[in-house]
C-alpha positions as CSV (number, residue, x, y, z in Angstrom):
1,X,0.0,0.0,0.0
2,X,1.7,3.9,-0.8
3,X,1.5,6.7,0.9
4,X,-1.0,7.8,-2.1
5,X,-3.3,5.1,-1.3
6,X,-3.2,5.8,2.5
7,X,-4.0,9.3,2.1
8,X,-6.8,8.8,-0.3
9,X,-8.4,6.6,2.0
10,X,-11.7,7.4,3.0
11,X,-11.7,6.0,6.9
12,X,-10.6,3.1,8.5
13,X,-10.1,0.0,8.8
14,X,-8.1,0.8,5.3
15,X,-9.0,-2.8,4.3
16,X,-12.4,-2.3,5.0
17,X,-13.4,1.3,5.2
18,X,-16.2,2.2,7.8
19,X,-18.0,4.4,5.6
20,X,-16.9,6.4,2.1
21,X,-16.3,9.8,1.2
22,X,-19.1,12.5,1.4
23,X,-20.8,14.5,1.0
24,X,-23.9,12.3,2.6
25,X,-27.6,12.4,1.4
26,X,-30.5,11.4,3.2
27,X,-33.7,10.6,1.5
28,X,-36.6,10.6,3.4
29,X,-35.2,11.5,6.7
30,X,-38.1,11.9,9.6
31,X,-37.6,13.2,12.8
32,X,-39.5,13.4,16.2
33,X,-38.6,17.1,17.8
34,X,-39.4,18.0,21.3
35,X,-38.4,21.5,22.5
36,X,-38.6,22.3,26.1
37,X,-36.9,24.5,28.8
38,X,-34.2,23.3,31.3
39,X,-32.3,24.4,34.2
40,X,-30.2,27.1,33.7
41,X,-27.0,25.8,35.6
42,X,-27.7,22.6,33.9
43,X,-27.4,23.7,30.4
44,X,-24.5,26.3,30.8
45,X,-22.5,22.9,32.4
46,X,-23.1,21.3,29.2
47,X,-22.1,24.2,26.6
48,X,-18.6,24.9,25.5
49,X,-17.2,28.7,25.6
50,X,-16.9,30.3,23.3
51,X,-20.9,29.5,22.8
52,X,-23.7,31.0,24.9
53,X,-26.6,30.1,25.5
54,X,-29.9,31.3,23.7
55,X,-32.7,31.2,26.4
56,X,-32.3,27.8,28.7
57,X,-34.1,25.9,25.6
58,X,-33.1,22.2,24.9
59,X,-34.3,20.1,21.8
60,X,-34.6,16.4,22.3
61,X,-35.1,14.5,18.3
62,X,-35.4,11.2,16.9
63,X,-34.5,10.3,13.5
64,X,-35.3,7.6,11.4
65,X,-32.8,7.8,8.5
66,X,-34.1,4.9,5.5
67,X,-31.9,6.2,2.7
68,X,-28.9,7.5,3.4
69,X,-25.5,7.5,1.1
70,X,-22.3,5.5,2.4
71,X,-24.3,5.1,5.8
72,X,-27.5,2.9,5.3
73,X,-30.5,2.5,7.2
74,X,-30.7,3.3,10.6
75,X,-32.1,5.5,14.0
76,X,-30.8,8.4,16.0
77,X,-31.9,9.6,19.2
78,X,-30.2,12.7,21.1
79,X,-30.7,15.9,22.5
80,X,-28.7,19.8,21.7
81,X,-28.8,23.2,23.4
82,X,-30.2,26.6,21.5
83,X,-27.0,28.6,21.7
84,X,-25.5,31.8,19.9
85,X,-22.0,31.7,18.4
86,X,-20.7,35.1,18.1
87,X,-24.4,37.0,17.7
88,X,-25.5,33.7,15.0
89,X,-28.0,31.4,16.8
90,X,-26.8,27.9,16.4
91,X,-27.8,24.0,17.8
92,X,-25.0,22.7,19.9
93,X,-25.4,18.9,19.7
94,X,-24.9,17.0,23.5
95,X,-25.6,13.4,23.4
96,X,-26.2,11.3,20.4
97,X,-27.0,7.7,20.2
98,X,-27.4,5.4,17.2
99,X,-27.9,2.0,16.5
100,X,-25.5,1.5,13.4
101,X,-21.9,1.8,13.3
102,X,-20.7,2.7,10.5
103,X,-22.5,6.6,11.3
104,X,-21.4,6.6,15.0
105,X,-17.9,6.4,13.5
106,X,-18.1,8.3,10.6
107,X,-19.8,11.3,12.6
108,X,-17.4,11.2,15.2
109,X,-14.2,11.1,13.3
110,X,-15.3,13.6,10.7
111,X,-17.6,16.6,12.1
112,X,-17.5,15.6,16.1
113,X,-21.0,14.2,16.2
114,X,-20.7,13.3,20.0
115,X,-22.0,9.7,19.1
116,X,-22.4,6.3,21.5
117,X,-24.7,3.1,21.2
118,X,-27.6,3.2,21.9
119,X,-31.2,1.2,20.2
120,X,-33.7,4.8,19.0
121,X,-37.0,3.8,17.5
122,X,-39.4,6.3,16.2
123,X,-42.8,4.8,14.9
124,X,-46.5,5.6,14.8
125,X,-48.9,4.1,17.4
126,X,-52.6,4.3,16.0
127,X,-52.9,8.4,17.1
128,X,-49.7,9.0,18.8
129,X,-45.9,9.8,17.1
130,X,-43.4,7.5,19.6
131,X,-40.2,7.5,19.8
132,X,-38.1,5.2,22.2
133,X,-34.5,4.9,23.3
134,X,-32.7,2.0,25.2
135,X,-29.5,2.1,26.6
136,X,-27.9,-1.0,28.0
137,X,-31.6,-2.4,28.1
138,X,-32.9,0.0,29.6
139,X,-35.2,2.3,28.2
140,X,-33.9,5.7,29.0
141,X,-36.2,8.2,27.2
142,X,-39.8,7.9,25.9
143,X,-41.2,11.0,23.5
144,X,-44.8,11.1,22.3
145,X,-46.8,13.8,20.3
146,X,-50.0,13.9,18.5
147,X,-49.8,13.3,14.6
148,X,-50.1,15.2,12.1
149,X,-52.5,17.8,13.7
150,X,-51.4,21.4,12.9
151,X,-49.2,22.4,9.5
152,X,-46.3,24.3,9.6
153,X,-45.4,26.9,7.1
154,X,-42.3,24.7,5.0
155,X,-40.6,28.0,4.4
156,X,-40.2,28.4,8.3
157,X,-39.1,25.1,8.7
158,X,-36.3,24.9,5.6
159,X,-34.9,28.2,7.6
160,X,-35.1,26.4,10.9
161,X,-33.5,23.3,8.9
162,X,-30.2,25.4,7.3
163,X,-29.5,27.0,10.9
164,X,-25.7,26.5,12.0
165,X,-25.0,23.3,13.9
166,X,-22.3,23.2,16.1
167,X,-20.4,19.8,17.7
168,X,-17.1,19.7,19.9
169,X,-14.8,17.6,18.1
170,X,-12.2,16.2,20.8
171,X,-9.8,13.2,20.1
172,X,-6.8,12.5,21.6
173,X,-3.4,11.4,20.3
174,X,-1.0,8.7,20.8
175,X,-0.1,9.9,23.8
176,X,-3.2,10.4,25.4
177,X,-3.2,14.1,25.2
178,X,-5.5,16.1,23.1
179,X,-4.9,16.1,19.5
180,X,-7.8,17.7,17.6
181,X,-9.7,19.6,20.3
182,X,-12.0,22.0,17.8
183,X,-15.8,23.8,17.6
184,X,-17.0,22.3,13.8
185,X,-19.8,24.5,12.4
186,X,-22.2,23.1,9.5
187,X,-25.0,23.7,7.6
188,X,-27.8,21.1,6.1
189,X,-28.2,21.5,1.9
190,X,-30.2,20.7,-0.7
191,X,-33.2,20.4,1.6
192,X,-36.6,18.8,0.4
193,X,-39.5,19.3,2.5
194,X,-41.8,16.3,2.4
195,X,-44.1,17.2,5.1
196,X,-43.9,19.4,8.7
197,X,-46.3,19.5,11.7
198,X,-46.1,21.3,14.9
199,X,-48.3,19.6,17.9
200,X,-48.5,19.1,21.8
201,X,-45.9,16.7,23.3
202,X,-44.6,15.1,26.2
203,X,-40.9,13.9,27.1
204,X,-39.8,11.6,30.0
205,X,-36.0,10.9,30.7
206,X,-34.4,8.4,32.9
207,X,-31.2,9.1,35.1
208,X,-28.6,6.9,33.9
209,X,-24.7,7.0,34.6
210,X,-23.7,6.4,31.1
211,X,-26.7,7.9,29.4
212,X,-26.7,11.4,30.7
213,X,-29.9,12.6,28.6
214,X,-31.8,13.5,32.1
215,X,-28.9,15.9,33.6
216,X,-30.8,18.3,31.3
217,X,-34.2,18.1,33.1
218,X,-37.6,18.7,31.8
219,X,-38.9,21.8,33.4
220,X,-41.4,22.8,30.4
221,X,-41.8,21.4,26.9
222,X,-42.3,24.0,24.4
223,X,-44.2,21.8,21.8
224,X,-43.2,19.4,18.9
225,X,-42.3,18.9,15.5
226,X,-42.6,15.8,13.0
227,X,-41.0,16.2,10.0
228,X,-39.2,14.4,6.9
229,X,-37.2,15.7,4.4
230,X,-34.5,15.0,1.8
231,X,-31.5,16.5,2.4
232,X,-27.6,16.9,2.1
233,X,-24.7,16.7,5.0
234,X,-21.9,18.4,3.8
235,X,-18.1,18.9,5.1
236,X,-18.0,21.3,8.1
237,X,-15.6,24.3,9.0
238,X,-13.3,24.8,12.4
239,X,-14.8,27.4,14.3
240,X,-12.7,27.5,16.6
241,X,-10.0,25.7,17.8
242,X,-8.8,25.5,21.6
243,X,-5.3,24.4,21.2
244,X,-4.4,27.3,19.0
245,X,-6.0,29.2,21.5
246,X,-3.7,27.5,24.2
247,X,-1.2,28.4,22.2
């Protein structure tokens, strides 16, 4: 194998790569979103300077991801903080858990998606949008909202949809000390709104070592969203970068 070949690898293991090159399209992606109010010491624990938070608001999703290019067919549960980077409003993501793979890896090595294992299921239940997540067995967060009740304007929601998203990328090097240390900023492309409601919901998380999802604590749910779309993850940017900053 040459040094050509090495470097035009796409991830690793190089004899079986993990997932290809991007940029990554999703078709017919649907998500379960529940927005809702937290503690205010519990959220500013949770986000990294140089961000600030934007109100004490918290969004909790699902995703159920059918189509998707280089990383298959799977689910995503998680939750992320409404923050501000320099003035720009922005969703920091927190906790992510998927039940695939080849995405944990591939969002973790290349934009900092702060990925673990976890089993996410988002389905409907005769009148009620459900979406589960298990962790080690145990089922550590249960979402429900009512489907399909109140439209949204798609125009609203496509604006929502291209907002910045920001992830703390940390990995260490060989010798255990930080190597990439980094704020990634992105933006969703290409978007295709198939549908978008907005509707009461309810959220209940369980305290679990590992599974942190309940240190940010429902104090008041703001309402929910079910959507799906067709979209585009691109490359990212650094935003900033802490050991430059050290430096």
């Amino acid at each position: 194998m040459t040094r050509d070949e090495i470097l035009n690898a796409s991830s690793m293991p190089l004899a079986s790569p993990s997932y290809p090159k991007g940029p990554y399209r999703f078709l017919g992606r649907e998500y379960l979103l529940i927005h809702y109010e937290t503690d205010p010491e519990a959220l500013r624990a949770f986000l990294p300077e140089p961000l600030v938070p934007d109100g004490n608001r918290v969004y909790f999703e699902w995703m159920k991801m059918p189509d998707s290019s280089g990383f298959g067919d799977y689910e995503e549960s998680g939750c992320g903080i409404a923050a501000l980077y320099e003035g720009e409003p922005c969703n920091y993501s927190v906790m992510m858990y998927l039940d695939d793979e080849s995405p944990t890896t591939g969002g973790r090595e290349i934009w900092g998606f702060p990925k673990k294992y976890g089993v996410p299921r988002l389905k409907v239940i005769h009148e009620t949008l459900t979406g589960t997540l298990y962790y080690d067995d145990e089922r550590v967060a249960l979402g429900t909202m009512v489907y399909k009740q109140k439209p949204l304007d798609p125009a609203d929601v496509v604006t929502g949809m291209k907002k910045l998203n920001v992830n703390l990328k940390f990995m260490p090097g060989v010798d255990g000390k930080p190597e990439i240390a980094q704020l990634v900023g992105y933006h969703l492309q290409d978007i295709d709104l198939k549908f978008a409601f907005a509707g009461d919901a309810r959220l209940h998380l369980v305290p679990h070592v590992n599974c942190r999802l309940a240190d940010l604590p429902v104090r008041k749910i703001i309402g929910g969203q079910h959507l799906k779309a067709d979209l585009t993850l691109p490359y990212g940017r650094v935003l900033h970068d802490y050991l430059a900053e050290a430096k």
